[in-house]
N, C-alpha and C positions, 0 to 999 in steps of 0.2 A: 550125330547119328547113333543111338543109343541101343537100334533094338532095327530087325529086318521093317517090322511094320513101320519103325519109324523112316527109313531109307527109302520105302515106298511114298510115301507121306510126304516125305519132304523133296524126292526128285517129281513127284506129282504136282508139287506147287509150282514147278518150273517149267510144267508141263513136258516133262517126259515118261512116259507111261514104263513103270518097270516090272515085267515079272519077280515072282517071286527067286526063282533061281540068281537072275541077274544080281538081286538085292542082296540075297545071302553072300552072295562073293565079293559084293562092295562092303556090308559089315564087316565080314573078316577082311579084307585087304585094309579098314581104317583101323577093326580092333588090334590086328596082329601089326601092324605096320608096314604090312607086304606090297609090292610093287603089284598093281594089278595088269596083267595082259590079256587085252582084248581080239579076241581075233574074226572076222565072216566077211563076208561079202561088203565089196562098197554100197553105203546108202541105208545099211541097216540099224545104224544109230548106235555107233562106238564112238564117234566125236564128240557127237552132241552128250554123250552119259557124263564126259568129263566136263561141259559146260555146265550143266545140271549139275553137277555138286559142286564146282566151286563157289555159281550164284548160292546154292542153297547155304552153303556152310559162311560165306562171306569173305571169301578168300581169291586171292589172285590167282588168275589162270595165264600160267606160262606154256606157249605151244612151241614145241620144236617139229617145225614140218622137215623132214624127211625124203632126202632128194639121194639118186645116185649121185654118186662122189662128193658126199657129204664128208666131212672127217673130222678128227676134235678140235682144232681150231677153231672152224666154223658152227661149230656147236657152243663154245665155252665163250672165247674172247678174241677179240681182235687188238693188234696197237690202231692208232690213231695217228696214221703215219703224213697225213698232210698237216696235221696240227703240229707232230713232231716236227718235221720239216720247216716251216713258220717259225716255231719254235728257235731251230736253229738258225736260221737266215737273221733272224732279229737280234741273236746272242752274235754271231759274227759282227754284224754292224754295227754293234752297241761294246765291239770291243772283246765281248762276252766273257764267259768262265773257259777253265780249263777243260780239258776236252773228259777227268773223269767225275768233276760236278754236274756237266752239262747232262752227261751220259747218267748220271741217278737222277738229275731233274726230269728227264724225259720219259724212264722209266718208273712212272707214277700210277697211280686212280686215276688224275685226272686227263693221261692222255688211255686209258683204256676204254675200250665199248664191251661190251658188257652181251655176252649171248644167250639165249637161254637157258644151259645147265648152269651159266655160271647165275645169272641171275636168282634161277632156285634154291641157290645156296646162300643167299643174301638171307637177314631178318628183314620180314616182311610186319609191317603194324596189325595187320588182323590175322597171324597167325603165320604157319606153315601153306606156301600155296599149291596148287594143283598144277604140276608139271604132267603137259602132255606130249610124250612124244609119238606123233603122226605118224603112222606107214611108215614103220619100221623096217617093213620089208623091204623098201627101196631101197634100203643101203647096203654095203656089203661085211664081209668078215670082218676084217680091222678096225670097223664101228663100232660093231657088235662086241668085239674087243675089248673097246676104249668104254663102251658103256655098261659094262662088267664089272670093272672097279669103279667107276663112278657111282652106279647102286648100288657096289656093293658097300662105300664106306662113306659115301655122302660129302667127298669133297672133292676139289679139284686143285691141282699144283700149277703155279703162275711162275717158271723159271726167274723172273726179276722180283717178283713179290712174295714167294714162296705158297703157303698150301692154305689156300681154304678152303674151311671146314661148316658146313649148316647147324647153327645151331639148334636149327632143328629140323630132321627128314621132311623133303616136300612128300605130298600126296604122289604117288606116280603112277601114270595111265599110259600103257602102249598101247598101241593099237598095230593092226596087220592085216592088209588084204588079200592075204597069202597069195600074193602073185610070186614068192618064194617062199622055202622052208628059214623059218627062224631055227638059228642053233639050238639044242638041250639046252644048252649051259646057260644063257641067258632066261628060257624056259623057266627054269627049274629055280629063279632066284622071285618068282611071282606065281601068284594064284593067276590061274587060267578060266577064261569062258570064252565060249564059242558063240558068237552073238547071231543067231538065226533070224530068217524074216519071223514078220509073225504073222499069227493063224488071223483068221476073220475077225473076230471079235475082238484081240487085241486092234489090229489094227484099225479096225472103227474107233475104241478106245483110244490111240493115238490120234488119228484124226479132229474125232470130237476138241482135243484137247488144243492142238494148234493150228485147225480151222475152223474152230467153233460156230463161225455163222454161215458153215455152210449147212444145206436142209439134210437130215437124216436120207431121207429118200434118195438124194443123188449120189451124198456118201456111201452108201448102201451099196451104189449103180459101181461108183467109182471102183468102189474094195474088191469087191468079186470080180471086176472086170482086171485090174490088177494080180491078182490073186491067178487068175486062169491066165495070162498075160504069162508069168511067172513058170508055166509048165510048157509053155510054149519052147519050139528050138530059135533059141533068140544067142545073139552074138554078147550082147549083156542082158543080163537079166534085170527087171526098174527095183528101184530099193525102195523104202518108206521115203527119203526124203524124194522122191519124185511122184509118189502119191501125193504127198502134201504140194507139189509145185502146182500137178497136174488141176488139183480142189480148187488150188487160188487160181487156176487159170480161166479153168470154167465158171467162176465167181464173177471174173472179172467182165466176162461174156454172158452172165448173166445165163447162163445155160441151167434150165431145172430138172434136164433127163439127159440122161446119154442119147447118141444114132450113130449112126456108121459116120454119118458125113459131121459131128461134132469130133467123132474120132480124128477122122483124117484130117481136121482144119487143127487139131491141138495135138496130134501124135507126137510131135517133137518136146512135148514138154515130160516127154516118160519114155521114149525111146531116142537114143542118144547116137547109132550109129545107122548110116541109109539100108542097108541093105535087110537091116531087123524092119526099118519102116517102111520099106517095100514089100515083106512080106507079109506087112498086115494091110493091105489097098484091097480096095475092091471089097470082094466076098467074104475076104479071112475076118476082117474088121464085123461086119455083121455074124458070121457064126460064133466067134469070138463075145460078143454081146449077147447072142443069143442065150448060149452055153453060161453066160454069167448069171443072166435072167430065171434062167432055168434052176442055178444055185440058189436062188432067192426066193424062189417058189415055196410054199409050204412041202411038205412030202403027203 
């Protein structure tokens, strides 16, 4: 990725539609070798940006999803303690080693698994790969911690094997649904963007791009009704990747125009909790279209 144009260009052939803004912050996050952090709403395409440049670049994508009581362990590596166990049952019976050969035979690569920081710091044959870690906001302080020095020096200590080190920095993508505040400190060790829905036209643009055979016209019906959906008092708000669920749904139904009563037979494919899809029955659903319709209009 040589140049912003080129970042557009090439996350476009993967079909994901990038502003300009967006683009400049992945250039400098590859030209400077910055960790980049992504932060907006779920749905708004912070995932899918790190699938789009791994595909683009030709490079592996490591994901670490992001759960409370995650901790470095289960990040980095684990032993392989039923094989070790086996391991030792077999060495007993066969007589075996003494108990401090056994103990460095078991303490190897080959009884290790392998998680994914530790993986990102492997050489990889097509380069440096694209480490994503998930909703970062689900974990807590002590993570946040442990993955402060781990970006900040690109390797990781294995008490039996000692410290490795990547020979060369992975690409690194956080993401964050801010259902908490991430610390500064981790902040401040990456370029920042704030990944917003987007306006009408992008998101037709996105649309087009990964549901390509759907008709303009309904695409059209879809966004704006989306769009207006969106300012609505809704318990979650629907993101792009439930526009695009919503296009293949109506696809798949063969549907060429919106109506209240297409609404209500597919609402679930764009509203996720009951009490948002209660609020749109009936009436709400037609003036909701109507109001969409009415965006659509010429002025």
């Amino acid at each position: 990725m040589n140049s912003i144009d080129d970042v557009q260009s090439q996350l476009g052939g993967q079909g994901y539609v990038c502003g300009r803004a967006l683009a400049t912050v992945v250039y400098l996050s590859q030209t400077l070798g910055r960790p980049l952090f992504l932060e907006g709403e779920a749905g708004t395409g912070k995932t899918e940006i790190a699938k789009a440049i791994a595909a683009s670049l030709g490079r592996d994508l490591i994901r670490l999803q992001c759960y409370e009581g995650l901790d470095a362990a289960s990040a980095v590596y684990e032993w392989n303690f039923a094989e070790q166990m086996i391991a030792i049952r077999t060495a007993e019976a066969a007589g075996g080693a003494d108990r401090r050969t056994l103990k460095s035979e078991l303490f190897t690569e080959d009884y290790l698994i392998e998680r994914p920081l530790l993986q990102a710091m492997r050489p990889h044959p097509a380069g440096p790969p694209v480490l994503l870690i998930d909703e970062i906001d689900r974990t807590d302080a002590p993570f946040e911690a442990f993955l402060l020095e781990a970006l900040s020096d690109f390797q990781v200590t294995i008490p039996e094997l000692g410290t490795i080190r990547a020979p060369q920095p992975p690409i690194v993508i956080l993401t964050s649904n801010r259902t908490r505040e991430v610390h500064d400190a981790l902040k401040r060790r990456c370029l920042y963007h704030w990944v917003d829905y987007p306006d009408f036209d992008r998101e037709m643009d996105i649309l087009a791009a990964r549901v390509p055979e759907a008709q303009e016209t309904l695409s059209r019906e879809v966004v704006a009704f989306v769009q207006r959906l969106r300012g609505a008092d809704l318990f979650k708000t629907p993101g792009v990747a439930e526009t695009i669920d919503w296009a293949k749904c109506l696809l798949a139904l063969d549907v060429v125009t919106l109506s209240p009563e297409v609404i209500s037979d597919t609402i679930g494919a764009i509203l996720k909790y009951q009490d948002d899809i209660q609020a749109l029955q009936g009436s709400a659903a037609k003036k909701l279209l109507d109001e969409a319709r009415a965006d659509l209009s010429p002025a």
